[in-house]
Steps between C-alpha positions, in 0.01 A plus 500: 500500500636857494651565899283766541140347351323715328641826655276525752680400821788736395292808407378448900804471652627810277220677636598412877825600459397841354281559792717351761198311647655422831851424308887531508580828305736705630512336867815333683482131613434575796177766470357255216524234798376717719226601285393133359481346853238844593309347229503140539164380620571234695783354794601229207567745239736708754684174600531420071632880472807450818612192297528654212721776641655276765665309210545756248293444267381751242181667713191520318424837316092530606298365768129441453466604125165420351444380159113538438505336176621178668267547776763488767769711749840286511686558851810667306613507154806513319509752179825376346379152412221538583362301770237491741545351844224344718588416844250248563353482876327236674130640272669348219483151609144415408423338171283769356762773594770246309308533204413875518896535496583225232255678292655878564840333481389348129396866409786688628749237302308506186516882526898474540552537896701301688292355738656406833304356803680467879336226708444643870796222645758719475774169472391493127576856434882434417432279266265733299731796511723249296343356255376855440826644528486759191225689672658497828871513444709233729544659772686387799555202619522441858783301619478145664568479881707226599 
């Protein structure tokens, strides 16, 4: 399947980045963290967003974008892969919410996004921002305390 499906998904996010919906362009780290932690929604989301810049990782270039044709508003997205990142609270846990988001998550994919869902225990973060370390960067590792 062609990265990008059938063009869709990339014609949106080319959109959002021409109208710098809530995005990076032309801000320093520190006023895009500044402004994507104004418009996180909820305590989680902040927490998720200090991580990220408390180990260097690459910060996310939107917070809050919607994408009506999927039916949904990721927490922040990524424009040079792209991917979409849910931080998923403790509303998530049901099983009809699971299968609301394995079904957005199947769309998204299909469409060409990376799809990347954070769990609200925060202990399985690091292992995410691994495995999913071409969207993230490596960041910094802290050191070990003896």
């Amino acid at each position: 399947m062609e990265r990008w499906g059938q063009g869709s998904a990339k014609r949106r996010f080319i959109f959002l980045i021409r109208e710098g919906e809530r995005g990076a362009i032309g801000r320093s780290s520190a006023e895009l963290f500044e402004a994507l932690a104004n418009v996180s929604l909820s305590s989680l989301e902040r927490a998720w967003l200090a991580h990220v810049q408390e180990h260097a990782y690459a910060l996310p270039d939107k917070a809050q974008p919607l994408l009506e044709e999927y039916g949904t508003r990721s927490d922040f997205a990524y424009s040079h892969i792209p991917a979409l990142i849910y931080i998923d609270g403790p509303h998530h846990e049901t099983d009809q919410q699971r299968q609301i988001d394995h079904q957005i998550s199947d769309r998204l994919e299909e469409a060409g996004y990376t799809v990347i869902r954070f769990p609200k225990e925060q202990e399985a973060w690091p292992a995410l921002f691994a495995q999913y370390a071409f969207v993230f960067g490596t960041g910094k590792h802290q050191e070990a305390t003896v």
